[in-house]
NUVEXDO-317349 format. One record per residue: x, y, z of N, C-alpha, C in turn; residue number from 1; residue in one letter. Coordinates in nm, 3 decimals. Layout:
BEGIN
NODE      npx      npy      npz     capx     capy     capz      cpx      cpy      cpz   nr  rest
NODE        X        Y        Z        X        Y        Z        X        Y        Z  NUM     a
...
***
This chain:
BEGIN
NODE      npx      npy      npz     capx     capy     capz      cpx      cpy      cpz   nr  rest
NODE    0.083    0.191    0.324    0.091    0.179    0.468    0.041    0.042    0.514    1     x
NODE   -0.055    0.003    0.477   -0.133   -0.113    0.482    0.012   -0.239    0.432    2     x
NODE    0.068   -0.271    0.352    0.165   -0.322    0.343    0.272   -0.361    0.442    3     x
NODE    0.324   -0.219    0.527    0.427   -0.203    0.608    0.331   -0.293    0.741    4     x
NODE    0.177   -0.223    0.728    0.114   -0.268    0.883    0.162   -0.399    0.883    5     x
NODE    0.117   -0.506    0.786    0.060   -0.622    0.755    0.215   -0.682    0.787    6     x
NODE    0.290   -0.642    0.772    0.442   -0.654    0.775    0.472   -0.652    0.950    7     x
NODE    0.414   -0.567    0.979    0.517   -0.545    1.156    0.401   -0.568    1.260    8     x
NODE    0.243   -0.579    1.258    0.168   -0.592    1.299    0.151   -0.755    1.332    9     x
NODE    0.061   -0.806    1.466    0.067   -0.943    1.461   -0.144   -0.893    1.421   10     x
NODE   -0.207   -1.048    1.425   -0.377   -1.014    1.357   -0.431   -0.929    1.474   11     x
NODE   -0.410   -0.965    1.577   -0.481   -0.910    1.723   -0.449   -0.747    1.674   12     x
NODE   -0.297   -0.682    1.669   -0.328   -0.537    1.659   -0.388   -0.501    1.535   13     x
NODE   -0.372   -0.563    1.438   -0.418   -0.546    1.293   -0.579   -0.502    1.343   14     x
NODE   -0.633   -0.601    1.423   -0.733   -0.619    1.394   -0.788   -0.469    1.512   15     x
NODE   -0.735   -0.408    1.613   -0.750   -0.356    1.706   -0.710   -0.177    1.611   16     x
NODE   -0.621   -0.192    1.543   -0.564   -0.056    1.437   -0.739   -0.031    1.396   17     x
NODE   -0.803   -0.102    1.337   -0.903   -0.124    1.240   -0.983   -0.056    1.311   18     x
NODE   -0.986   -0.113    1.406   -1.172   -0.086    1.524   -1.114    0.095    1.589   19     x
NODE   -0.964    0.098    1.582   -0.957    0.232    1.639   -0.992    0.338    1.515   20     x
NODE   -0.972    0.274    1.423   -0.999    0.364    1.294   -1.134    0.413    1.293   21     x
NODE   -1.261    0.320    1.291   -1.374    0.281    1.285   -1.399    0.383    1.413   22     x
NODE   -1.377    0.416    1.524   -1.412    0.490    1.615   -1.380    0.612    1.597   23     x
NODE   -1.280    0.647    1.607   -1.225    0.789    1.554   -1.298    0.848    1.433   24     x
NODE   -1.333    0.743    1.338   -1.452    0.827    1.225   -1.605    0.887    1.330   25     x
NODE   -1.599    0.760    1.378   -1.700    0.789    1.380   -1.739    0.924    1.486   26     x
NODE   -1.620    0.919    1.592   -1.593    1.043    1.704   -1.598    1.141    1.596   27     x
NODE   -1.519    1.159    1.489   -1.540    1.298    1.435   -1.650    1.304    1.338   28     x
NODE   -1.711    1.250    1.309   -1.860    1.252    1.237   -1.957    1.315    1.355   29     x
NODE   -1.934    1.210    1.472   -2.032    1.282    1.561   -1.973    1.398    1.666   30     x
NODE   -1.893    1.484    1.604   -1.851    1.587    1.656   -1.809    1.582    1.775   31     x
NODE   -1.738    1.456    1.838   -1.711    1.470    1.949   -1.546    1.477    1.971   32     x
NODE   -1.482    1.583    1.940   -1.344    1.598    1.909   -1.298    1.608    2.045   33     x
NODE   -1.348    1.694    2.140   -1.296    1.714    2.259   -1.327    1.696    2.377   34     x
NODE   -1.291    1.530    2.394   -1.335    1.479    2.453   -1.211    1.337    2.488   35     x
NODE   -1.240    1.300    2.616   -1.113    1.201    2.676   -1.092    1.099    2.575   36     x
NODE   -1.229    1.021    2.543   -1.184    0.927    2.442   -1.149    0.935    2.282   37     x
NODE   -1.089    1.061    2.231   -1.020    1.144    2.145   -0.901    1.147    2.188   38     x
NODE   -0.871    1.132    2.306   -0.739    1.153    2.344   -0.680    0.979    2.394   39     x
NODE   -0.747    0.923    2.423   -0.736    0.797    2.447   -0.737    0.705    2.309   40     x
NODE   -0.792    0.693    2.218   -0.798    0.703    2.079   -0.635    0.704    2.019   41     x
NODE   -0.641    0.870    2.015   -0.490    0.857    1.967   -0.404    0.838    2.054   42     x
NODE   -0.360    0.777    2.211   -0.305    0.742    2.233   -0.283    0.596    2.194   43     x
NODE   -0.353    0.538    2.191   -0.360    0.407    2.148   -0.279    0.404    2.005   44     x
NODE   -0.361    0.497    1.895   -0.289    0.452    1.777   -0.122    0.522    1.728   45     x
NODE   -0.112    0.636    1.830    0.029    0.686    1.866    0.093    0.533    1.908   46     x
NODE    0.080    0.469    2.022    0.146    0.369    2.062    0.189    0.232    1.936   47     x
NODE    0.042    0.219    1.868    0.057    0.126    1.735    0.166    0.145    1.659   48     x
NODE    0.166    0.269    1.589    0.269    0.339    1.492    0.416    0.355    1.515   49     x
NODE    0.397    0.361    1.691    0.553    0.377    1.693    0.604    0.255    1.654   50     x
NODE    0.592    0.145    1.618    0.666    0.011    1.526    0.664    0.013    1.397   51     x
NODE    0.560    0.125    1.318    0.587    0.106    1.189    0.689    0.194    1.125   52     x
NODE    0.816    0.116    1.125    0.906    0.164    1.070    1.006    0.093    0.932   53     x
NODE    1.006    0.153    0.816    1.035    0.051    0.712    1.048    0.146    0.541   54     x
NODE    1.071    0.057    0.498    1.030    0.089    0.370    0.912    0.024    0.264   55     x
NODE    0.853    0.106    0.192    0.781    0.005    0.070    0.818    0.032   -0.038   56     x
NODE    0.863   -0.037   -0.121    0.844    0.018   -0.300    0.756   -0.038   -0.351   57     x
NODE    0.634    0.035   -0.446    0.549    0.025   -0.518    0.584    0.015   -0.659   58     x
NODE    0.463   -0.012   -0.736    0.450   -0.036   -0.903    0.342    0.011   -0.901   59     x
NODE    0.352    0.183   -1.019    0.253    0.200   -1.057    0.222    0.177   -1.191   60     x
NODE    0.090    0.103   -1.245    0.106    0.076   -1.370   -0.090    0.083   -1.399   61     x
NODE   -0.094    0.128   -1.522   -0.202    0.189   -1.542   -0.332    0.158   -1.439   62     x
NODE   -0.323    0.270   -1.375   -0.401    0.312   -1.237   -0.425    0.238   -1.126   63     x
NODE   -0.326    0.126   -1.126   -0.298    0.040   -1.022   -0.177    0.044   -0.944   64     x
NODE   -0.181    0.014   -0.811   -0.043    0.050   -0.694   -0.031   -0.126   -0.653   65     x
NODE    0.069   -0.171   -0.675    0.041   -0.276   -0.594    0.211   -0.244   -0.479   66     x
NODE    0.213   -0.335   -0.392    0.358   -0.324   -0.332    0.426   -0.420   -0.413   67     x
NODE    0.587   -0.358   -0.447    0.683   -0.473   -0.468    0.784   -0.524   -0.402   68     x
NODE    0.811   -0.476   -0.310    0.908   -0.476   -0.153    0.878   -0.398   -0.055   69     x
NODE    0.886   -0.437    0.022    0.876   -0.413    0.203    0.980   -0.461    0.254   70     x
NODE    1.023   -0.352    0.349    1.108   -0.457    0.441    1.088   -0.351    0.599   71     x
NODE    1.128   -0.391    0.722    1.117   -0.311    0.831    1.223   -0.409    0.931   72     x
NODE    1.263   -0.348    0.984    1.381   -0.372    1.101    1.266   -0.464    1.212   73     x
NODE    1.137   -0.414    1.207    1.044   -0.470    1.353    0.960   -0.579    1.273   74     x
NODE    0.958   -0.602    1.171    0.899   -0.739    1.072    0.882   -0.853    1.183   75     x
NODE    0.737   -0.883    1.182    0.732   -1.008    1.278    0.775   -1.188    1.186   76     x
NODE    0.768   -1.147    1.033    0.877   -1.249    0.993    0.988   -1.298    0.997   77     x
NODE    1.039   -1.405    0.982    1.194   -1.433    0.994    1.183   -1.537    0.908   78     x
NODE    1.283   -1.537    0.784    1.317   -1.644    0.721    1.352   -1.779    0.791   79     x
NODE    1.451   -1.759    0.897    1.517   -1.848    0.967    1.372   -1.920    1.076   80     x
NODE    1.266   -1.904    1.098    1.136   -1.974    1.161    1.034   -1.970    1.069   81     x
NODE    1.039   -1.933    0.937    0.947   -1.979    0.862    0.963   -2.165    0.766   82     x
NODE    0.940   -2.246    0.887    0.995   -2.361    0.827    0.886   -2.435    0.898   83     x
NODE    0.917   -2.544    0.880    0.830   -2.667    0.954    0.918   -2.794    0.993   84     x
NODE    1.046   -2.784    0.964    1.156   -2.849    1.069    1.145   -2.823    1.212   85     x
NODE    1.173   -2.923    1.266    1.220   -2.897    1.411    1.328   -2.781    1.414   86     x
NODE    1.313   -2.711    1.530    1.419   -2.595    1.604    1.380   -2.535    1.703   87     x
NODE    1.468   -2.450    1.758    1.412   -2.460    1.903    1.303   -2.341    1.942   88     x
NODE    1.289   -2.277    1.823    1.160   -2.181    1.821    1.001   -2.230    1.768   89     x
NODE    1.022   -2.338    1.701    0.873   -2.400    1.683    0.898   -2.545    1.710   90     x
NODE    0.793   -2.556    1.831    0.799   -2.756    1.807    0.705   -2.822    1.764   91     x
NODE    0.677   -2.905    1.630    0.584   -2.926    1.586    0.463   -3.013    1.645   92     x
NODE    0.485   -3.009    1.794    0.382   -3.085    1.877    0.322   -3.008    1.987   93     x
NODE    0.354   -2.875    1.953    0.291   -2.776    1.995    0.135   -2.714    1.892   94     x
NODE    0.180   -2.787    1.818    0.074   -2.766    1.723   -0.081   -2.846    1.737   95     x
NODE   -0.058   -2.954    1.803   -0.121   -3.011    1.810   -0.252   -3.018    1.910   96     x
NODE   -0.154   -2.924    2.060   -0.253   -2.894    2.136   -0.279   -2.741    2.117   97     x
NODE   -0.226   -2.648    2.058   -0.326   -2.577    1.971   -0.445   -2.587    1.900   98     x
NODE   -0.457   -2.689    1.818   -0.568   -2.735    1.720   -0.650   -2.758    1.812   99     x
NODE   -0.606   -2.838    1.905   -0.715   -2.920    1.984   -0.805   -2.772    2.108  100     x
NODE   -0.727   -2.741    2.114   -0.768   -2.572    2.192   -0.878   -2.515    2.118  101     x
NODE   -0.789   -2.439    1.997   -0.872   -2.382    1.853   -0.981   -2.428    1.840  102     x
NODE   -0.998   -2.557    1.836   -1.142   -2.630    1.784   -1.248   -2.655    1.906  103     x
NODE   -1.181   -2.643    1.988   -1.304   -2.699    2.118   -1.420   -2.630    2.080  104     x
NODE   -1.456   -2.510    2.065   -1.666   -2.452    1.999   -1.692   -2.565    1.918  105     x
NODE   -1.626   -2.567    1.851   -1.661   -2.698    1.695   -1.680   -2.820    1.728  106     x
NODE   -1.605   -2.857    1.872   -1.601   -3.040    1.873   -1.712   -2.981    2.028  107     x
NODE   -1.746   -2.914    2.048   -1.891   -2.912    2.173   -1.991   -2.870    2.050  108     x
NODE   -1.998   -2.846    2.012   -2.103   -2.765    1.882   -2.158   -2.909    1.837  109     x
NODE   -2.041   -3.009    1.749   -2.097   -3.112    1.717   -2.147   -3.226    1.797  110     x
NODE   -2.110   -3.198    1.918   -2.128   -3.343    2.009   -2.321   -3.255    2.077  111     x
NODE   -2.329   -3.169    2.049   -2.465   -3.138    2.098   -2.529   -3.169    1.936  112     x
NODE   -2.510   -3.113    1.823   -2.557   -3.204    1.714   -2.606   -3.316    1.747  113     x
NODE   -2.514   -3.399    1.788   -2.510   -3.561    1.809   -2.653   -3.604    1.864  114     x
NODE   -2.632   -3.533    1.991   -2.727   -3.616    2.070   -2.880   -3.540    2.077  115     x
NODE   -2.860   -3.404    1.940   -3.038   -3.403    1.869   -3.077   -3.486    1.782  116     x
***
């Protein structure tokens, strides 16, 4: 499953699947089954799932699973934008004020360095 996620998921829900997991244990550890945020819970991860749709084939080989294909109709990959050419879905100078975004904690972080 973890395969297919990693496949149709972008990191933000990946990372949001995880923390709903992490709650729901812990709701039913602490016996709190019936209750709104049990129902809010799995609405959330009802909503996740409805995209995982696909196949995996595995290899099992002495007591190991690994995946050997995936594929899913909702795959946030595409051969055709996995490039670093110009086209009209990535412009590579969009990249640039990303980085510069991305890094701003790091370039205020060091400029207070500086002036200890």
């Amino acid at each position: 499953l973890k395969g297919l996620e990693a496949l149709v998921y972008d990191r933000s829900s990946l990372k949001y699947r995880e923390e709903i997991g992490l709650e729901f244990a812990q709701l039913v550890y602490d016996g709190r089954w019936f209750t709104p945020l049990k129902d809010a819970l799995l609405a959330a991860a009802t909503s996740l799932a409805e995209q995982l749709t696909g196949d995996i084939v595995i290899k099992l080989y002495k007591g190991n699973v690994t995946v050997a294909k995936r594929r899913s109709v909702n795959t946030l990959y595409s051969e055709a934008f996995a490039t670093f050419e110009g086209d009209e879905v990535y412009d590579q100078k969009d990249a640039a004020g990303f980085i510069r975004l991305y890094s701003l904690a790091s370039r205020i972080r060091a400029m207070h360095q500086q002036k200890d």
